[in-house]
C-alpha beads as a LAMMPS data file, in Angstrom:
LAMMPS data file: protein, C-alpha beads

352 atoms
351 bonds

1 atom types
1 bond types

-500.0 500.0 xlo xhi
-500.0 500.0 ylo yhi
-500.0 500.0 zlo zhi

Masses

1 110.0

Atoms # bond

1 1 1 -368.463 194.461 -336.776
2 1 1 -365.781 196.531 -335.745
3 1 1 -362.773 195.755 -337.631
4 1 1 -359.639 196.080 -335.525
5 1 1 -355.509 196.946 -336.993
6 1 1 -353.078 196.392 -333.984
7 1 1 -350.026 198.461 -334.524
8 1 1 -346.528 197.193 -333.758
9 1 1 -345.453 197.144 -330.652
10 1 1 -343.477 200.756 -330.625
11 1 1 -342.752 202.236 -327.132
12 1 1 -345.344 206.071 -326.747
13 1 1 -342.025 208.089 -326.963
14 1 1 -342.796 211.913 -324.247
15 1 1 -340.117 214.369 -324.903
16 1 1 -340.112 218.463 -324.180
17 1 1 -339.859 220.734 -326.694
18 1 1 -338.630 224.174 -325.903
19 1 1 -340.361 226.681 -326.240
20 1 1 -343.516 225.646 -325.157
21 1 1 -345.983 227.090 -323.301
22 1 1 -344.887 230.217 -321.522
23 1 1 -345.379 229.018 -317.775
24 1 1 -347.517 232.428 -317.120
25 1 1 -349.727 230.968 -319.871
26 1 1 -350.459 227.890 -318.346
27 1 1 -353.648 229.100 -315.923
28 1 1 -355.273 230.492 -318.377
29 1 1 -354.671 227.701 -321.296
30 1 1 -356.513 225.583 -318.869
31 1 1 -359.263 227.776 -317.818
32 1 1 -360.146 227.931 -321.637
33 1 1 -362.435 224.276 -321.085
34 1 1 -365.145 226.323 -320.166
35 1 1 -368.006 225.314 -322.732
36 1 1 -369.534 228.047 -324.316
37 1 1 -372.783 229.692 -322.884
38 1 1 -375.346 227.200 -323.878
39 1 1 -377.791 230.204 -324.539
40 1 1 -375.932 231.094 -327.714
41 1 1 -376.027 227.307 -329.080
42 1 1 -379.048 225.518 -330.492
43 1 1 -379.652 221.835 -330.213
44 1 1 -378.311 219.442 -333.354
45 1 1 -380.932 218.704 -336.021
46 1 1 -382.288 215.543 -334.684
47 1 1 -380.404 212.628 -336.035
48 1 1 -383.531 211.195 -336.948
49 1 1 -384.423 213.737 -339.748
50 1 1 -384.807 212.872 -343.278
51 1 1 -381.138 213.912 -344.846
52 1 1 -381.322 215.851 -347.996
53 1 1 -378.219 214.118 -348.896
54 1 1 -377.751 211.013 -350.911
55 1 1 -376.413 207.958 -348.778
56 1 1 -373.771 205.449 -350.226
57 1 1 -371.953 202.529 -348.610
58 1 1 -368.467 202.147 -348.335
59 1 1 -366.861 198.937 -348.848
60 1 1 -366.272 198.901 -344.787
61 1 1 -370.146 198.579 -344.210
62 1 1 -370.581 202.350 -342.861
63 1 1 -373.262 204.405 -344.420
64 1 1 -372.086 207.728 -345.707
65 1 1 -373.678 210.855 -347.052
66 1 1 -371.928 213.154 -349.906
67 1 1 -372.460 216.515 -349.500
68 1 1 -371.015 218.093 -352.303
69 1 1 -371.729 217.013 -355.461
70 1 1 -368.958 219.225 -357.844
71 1 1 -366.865 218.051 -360.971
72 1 1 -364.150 220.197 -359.519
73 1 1 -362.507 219.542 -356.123
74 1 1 -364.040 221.169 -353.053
75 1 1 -362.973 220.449 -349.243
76 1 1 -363.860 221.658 -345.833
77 1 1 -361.427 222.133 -343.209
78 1 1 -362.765 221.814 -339.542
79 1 1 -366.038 223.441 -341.342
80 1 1 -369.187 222.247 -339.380
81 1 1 -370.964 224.919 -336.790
82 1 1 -371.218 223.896 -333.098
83 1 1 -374.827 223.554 -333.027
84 1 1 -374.671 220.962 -336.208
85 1 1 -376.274 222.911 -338.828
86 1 1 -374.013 224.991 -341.081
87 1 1 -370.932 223.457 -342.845
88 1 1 -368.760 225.688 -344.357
89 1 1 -367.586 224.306 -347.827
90 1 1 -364.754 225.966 -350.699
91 1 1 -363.055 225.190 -353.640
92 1 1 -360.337 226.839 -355.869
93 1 1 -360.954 226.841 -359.865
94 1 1 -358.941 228.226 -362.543
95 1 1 -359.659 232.186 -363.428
96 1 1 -360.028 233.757 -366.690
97 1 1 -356.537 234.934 -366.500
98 1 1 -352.990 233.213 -366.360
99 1 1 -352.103 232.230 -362.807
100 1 1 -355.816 233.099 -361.527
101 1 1 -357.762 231.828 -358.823
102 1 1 -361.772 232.022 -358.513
103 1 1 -362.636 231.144 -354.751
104 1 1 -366.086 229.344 -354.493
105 1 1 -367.231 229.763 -350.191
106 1 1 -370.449 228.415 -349.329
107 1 1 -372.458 227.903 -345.989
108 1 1 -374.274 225.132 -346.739
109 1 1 -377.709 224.516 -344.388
110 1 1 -377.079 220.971 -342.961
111 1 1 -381.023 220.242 -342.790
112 1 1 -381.761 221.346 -346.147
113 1 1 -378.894 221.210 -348.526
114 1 1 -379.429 224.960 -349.029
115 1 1 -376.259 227.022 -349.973
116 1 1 -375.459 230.501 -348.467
117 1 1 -372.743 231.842 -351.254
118 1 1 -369.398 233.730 -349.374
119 1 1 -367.469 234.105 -351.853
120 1 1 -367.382 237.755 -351.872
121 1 1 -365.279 237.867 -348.406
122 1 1 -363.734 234.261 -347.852
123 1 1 -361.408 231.899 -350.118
124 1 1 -361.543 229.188 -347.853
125 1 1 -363.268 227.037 -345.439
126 1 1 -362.243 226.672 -341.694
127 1 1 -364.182 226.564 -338.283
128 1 1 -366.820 228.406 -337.049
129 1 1 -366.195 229.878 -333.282
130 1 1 -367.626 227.618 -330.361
131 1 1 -370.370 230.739 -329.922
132 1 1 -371.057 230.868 -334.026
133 1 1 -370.044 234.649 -334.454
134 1 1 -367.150 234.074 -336.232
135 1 1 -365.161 231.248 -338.902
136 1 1 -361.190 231.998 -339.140
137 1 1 -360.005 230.977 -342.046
138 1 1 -356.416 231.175 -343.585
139 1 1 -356.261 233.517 -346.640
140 1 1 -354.214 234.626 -349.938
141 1 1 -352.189 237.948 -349.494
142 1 1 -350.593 240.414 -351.848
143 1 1 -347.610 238.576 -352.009
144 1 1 -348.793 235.023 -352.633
145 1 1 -348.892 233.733 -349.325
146 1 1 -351.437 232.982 -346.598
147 1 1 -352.579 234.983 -343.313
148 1 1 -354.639 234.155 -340.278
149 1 1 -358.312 235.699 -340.660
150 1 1 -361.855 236.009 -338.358
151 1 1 -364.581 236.885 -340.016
152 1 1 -367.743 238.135 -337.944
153 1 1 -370.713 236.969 -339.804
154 1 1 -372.830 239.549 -337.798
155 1 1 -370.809 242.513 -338.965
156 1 1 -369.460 240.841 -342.449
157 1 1 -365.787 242.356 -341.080
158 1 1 -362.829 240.467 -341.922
159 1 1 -359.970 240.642 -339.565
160 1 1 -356.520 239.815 -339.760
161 1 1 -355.183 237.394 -336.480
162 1 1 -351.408 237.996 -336.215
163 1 1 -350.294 238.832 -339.568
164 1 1 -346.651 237.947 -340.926
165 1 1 -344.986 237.729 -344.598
166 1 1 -344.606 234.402 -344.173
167 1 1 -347.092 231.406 -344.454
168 1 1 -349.598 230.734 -341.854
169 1 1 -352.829 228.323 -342.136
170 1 1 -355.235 225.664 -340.819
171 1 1 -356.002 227.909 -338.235
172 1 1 -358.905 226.356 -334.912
173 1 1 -360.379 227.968 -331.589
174 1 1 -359.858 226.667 -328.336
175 1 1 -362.947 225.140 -327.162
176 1 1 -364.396 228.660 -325.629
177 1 1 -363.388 230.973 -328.522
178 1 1 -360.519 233.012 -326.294
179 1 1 -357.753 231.507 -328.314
180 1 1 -357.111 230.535 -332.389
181 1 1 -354.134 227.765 -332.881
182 1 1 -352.615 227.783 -336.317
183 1 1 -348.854 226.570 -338.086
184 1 1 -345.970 228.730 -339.630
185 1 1 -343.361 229.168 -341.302
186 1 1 -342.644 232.767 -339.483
187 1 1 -339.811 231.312 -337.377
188 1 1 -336.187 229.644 -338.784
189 1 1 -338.196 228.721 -342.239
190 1 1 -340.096 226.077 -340.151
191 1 1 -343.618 225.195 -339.687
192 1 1 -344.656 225.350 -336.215
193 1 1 -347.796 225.298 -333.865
194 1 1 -349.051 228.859 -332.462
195 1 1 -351.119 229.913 -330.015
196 1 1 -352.834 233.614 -330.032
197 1 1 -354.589 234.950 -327.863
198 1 1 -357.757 237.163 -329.150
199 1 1 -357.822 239.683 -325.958
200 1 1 -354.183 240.582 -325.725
201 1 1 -352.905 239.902 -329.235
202 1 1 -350.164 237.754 -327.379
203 1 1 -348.770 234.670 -329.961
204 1 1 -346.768 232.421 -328.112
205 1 1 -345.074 229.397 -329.993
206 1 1 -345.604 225.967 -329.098
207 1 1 -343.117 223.472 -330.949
208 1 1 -339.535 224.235 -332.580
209 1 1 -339.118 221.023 -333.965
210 1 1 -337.514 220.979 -337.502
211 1 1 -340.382 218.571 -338.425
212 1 1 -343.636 219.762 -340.243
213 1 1 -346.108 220.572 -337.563
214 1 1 -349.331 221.728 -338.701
215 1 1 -353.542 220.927 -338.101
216 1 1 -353.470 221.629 -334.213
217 1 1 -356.358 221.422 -332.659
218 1 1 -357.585 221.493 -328.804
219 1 1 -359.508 218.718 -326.830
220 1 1 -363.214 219.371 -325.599
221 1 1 -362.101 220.280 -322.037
222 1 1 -359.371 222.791 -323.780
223 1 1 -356.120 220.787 -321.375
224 1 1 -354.266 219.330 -324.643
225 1 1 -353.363 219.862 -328.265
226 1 1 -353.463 217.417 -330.757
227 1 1 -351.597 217.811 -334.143
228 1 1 -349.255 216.341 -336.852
229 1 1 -345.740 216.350 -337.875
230 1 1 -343.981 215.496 -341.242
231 1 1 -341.094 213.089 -339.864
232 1 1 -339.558 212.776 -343.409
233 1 1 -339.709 210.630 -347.127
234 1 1 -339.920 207.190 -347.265
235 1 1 -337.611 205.579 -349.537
236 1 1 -339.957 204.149 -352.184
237 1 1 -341.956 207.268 -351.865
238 1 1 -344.463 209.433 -350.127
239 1 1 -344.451 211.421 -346.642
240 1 1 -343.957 209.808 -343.106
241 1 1 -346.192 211.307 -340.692
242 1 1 -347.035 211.111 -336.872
243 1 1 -349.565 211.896 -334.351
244 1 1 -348.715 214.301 -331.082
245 1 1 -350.260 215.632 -328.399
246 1 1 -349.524 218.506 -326.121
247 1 1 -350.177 218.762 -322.405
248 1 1 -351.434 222.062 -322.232
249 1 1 -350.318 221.989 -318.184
250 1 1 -347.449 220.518 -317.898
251 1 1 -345.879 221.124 -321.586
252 1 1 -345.025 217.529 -322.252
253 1 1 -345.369 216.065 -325.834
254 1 1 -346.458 212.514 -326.643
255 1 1 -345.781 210.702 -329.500
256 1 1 -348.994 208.420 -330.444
257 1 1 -347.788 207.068 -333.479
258 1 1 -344.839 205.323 -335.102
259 1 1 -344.532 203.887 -337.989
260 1 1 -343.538 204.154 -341.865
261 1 1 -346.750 205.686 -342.902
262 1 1 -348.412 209.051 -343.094
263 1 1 -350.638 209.122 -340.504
264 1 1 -352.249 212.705 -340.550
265 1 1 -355.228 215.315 -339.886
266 1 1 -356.346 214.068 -336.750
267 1 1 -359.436 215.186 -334.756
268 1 1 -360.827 214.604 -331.075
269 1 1 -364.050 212.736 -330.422
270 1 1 -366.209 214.701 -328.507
271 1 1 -364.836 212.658 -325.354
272 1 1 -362.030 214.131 -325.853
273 1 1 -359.997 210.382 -325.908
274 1 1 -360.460 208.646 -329.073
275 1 1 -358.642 210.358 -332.604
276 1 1 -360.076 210.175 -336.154
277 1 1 -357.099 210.417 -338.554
278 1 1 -356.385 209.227 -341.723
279 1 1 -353.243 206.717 -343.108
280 1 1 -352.145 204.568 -345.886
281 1 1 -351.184 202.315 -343.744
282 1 1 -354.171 199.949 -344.849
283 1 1 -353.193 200.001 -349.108
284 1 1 -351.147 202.031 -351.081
285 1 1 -348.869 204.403 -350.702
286 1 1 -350.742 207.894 -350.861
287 1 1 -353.992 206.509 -350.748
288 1 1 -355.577 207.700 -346.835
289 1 1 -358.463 205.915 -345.137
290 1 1 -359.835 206.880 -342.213
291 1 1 -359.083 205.294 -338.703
292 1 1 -359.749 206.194 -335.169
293 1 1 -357.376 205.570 -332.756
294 1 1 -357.822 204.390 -329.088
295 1 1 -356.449 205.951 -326.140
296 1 1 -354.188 203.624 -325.178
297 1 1 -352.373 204.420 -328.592
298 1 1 -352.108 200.979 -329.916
299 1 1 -355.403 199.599 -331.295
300 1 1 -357.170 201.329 -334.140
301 1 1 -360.398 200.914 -335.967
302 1 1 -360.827 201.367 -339.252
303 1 1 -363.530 203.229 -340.431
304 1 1 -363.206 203.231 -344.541
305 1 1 -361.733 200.732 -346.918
306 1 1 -360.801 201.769 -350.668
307 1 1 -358.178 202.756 -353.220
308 1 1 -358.504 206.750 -352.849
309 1 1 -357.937 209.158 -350.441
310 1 1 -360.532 210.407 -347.403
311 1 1 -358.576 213.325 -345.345
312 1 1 -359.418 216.350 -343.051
313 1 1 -361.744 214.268 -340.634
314 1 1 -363.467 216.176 -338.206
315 1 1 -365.996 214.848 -335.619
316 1 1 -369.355 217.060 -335.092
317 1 1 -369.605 217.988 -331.609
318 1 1 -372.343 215.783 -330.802
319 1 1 -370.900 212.740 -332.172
320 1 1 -373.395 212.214 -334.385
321 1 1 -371.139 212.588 -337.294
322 1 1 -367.390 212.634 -339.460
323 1 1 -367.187 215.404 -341.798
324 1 1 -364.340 214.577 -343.979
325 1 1 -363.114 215.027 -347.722
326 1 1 -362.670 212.220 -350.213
327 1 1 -361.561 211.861 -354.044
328 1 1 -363.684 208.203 -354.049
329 1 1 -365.901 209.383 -357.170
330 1 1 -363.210 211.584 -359.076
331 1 1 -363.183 214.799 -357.807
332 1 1 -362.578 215.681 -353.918
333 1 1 -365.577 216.453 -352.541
334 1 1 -367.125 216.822 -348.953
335 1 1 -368.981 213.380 -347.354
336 1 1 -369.975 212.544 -343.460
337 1 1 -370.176 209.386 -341.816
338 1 1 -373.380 208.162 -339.274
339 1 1 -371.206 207.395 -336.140
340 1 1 -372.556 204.795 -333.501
341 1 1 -370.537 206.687 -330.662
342 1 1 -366.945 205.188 -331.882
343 1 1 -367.467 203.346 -334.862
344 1 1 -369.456 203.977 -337.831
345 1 1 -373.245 203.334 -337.891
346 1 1 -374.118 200.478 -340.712
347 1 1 -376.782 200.119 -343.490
348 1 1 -379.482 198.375 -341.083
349 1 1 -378.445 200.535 -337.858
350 1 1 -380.410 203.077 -339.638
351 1 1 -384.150 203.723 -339.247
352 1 1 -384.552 206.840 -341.890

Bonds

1 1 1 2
2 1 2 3
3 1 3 4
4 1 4 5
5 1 5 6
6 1 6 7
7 1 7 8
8 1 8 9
9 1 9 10
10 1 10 11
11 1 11 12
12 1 12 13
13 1 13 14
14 1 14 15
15 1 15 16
16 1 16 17
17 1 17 18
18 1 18 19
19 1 19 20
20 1 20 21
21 1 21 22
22 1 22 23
23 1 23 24
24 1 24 25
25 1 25 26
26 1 26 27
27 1 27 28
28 1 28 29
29 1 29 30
30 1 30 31
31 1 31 32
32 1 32 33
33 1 33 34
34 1 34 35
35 1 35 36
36 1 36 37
37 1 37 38
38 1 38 39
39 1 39 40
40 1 40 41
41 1 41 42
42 1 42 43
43 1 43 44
44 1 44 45
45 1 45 46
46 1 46 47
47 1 47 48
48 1 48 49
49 1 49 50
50 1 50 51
51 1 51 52
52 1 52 53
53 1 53 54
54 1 54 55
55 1 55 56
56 1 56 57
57 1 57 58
58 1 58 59
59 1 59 60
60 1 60 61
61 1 61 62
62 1 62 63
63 1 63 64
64 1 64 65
65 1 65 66
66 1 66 67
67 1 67 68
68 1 68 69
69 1 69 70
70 1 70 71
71 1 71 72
72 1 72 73
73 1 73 74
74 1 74 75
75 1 75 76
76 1 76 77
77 1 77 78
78 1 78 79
79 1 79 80
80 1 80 81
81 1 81 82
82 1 82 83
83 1 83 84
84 1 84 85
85 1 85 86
86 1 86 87
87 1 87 88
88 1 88 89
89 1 89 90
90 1 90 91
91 1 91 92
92 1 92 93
93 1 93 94
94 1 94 95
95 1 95 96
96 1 96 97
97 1 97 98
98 1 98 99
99 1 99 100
100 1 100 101
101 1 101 102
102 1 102 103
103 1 103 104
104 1 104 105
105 1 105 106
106 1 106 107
107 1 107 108
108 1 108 109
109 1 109 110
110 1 110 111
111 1 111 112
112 1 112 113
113 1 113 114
114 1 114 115
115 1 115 116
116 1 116 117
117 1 117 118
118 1 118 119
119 1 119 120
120 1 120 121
121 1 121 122
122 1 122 123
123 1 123 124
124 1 124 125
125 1 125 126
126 1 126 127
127 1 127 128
128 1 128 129
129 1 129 130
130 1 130 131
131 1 131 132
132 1 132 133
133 1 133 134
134 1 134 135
135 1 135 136
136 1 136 137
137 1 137 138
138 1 138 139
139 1 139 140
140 1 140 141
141 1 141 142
142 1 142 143
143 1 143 144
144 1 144 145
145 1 145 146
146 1 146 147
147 1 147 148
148 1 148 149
149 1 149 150
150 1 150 151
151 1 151 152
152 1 152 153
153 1 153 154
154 1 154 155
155 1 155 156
156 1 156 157
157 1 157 158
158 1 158 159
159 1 159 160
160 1 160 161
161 1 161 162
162 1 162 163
163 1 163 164
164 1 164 165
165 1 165 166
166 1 166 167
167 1 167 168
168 1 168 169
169 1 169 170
170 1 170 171
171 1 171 172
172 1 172 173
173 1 173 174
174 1 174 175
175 1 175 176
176 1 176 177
177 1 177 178
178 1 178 179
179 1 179 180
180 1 180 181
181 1 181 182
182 1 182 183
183 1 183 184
184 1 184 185
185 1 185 186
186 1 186 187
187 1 187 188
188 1 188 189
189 1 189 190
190 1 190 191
191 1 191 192
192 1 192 193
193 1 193 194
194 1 194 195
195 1 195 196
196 1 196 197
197 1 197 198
198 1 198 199
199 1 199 200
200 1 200 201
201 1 201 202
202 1 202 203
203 1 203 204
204 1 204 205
205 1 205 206
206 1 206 207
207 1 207 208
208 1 208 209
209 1 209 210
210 1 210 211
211 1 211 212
212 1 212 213
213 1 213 214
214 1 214 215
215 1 215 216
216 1 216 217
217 1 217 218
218 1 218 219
219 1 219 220
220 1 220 221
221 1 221 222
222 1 222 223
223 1 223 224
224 1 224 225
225 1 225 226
226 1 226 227
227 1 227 228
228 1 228 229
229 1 229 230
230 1 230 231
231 1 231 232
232 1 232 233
233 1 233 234
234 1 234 235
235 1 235 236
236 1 236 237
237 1 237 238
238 1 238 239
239 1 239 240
240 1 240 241
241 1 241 242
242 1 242 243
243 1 243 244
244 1 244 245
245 1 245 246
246 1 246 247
247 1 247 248
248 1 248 249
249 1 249 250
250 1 250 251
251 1 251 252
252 1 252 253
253 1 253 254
254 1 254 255
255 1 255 256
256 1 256 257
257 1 257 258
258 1 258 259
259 1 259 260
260 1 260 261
261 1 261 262
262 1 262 263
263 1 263 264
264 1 264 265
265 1 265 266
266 1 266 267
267 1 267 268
268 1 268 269
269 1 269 270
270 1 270 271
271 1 271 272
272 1 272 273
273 1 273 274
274 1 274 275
275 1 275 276
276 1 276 277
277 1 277 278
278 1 278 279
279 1 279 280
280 1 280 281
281 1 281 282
282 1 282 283
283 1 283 284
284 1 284 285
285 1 285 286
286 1 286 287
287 1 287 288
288 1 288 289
289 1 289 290
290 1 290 291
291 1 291 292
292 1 292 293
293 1 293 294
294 1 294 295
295 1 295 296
296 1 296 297
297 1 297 298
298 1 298 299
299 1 299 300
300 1 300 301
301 1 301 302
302 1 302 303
303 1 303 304
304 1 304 305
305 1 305 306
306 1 306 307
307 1 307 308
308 1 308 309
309 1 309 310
310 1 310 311
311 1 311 312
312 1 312 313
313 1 313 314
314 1 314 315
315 1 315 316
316 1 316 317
317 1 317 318
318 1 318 319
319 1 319 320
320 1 320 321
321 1 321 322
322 1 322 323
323 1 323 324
324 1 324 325
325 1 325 326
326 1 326 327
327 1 327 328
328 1 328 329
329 1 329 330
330 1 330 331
331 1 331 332
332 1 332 333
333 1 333 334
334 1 334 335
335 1 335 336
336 1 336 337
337 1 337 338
338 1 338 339
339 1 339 340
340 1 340 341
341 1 341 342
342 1 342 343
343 1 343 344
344 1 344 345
345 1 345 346
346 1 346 347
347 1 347 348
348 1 348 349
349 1 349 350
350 1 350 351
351 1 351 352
């Protein structure tokens, strides 16, 4: 049974931030909805096939899988492959030394649990490119901060996508590769949406708001841009965050959310209308579940029920699944959810 939260009744606030999207941009922002060549993706692993992964309820009723299985944390950002097979997983552990980091990457095979170790040339996990050549990830530098990277699995190179001094992360691609969107703090101290282009090198900012704006990511047919924004503290404690999207023609910004919450790390369904995203607007403070939110902005459903925290939701392509990561047994690790196109797919939905 789909279990329904109505929000209160808060106007969708549009407003236009300047700058947005260079007007000469515009053409060919839209023009990236072109899917990529279907000769260079593979069909999903039939939904059907045995999982290697062990299954678990959650108090909600929907049947989830856990992936990773570490005492440590480990995450993926954005990390499944277009074709549904690789998920791209990392985790940061304390070094030998003082103030050390050991990066743990691995590609792990969807249909067989099998791990491909990458730690020798990424630190972090991030999305592959709609055509699988590349992930982009967002990296340590000499000076303590984060870049922009694309690594070409082909090749093994590892490029650097609009470097700057200052912090830049959570990088995605637009839904036919051409462009990578990412936040930073490169401009007035403020974290901001960016857009670069990969054939010209051109970086054109998208928001200016004093706000935290960060976790951008395009819709399916590439014509808007959905991300978050840090609106301030709450007075008892903890973040207040909201949902926005970006017209990618016209430049106008909607507001889909309003409330005292932190409503965060949102993600398109592959219909490009309905929003996975998580909020403690269900329990306590701090504590996220995950929700999906309807496109007429007021009615969500809720998709997991508990006292922890399930973040960085992202919806395979073929709808078949939620990647997402959760601290539910101790340690953050990486789970997905059996989706019955919106909502979750319960214990006797399944036949395997």
């Amino acid at each position: 049974m789909i279990q329904l939260m109505h929000r209160s009744a808060h106007p969708v606030r549009r407003r236009r931030y300047l700058p947005l999207i260079a007007a000469a941009l515009l053409p060919t922002l839209i023009s990236c909805s072109a899917e990529a060549p279907e000769d260079l993706l593979e069909p999903s692993a039939s939904p059907e096939a045995a999982s290697p992964f062990a299954r678990q309820t959650d108090p909600s009723g929907c049947v989830i899988e856990q992936i990773t299985t570490a005492d440590h944390d480990e995450y993926q950002v954005q990390g499944a492959s277009v074709d549904g097979r690789l998920l791209l997983t990392a985790a940061s552990r304390e070094g030998p030394a003082e103030n050390d980091s050991v990066y743990e990457v691995y590609e792990v095979d969807l249909a067989t649990g099998k791990k491909t170790d990458l730690s020798h040339v990424l630190q972090n996990s991030g999305p592959y490119s709609p055509d699988g050549r590349f992930i982009v990830v967002a990296q340590a530098t000499d000076n303590g901060k984060t870049d922009i990277f694309e690594y070409e699995r082909a090749t093994g190179e590892l490029r650097a996508v609009a470097s700057h001094e200052e912090w830049d992360w959570l990088p995605s691609y637009s839904p036919d590769g051409r462009f990578i969107l990412f936040n930073s703090y490169r401009v007035e101290g403020q974290s901001d949406i960016h857009l670069f282009e990969k054939s010209t090198g051109t970086l054109t900012r998208l928001t200016d708001d004093p706000g935290y704006d960060a976790h951008a990511q395009f819709s399916s047919d590439g014509k808007r841009i959905l991300y978050h924004r840090q609106q301030g503290m709450r007075e008892e404690g903890g973040y207040i965050f909201d949902l926005f999207v970006i017209d990618a023609e016209t430049g106008q910004t909607t507001r889909l959310t309003d409330g005292d919450f932190e409503e965060s790390y949102p993600a398109w369904a592959p219909d490009g209308r309905h929003i996975v995203f998580s909020s403690d607007a269900g329990g306590n403070h701090g504590k996220h579940n995950l929700y999906v939110l309807a496109p007429d902005g007021e009615t969500t459903i809720r998709l997991t029920e508990g006292d922890w925290s399930d973040s960085y939701a992202f919806w395979s392509r073929d709808g078949e699944y939620i990647y997402f990561n959760s601290d539910r047994s101790g340690a953050t690790n990486v789970y997905r959810m059996r989706m019955d196109g919106i909502d979750c797919a319960r214990h006797g939905d399944l036949r395997t």
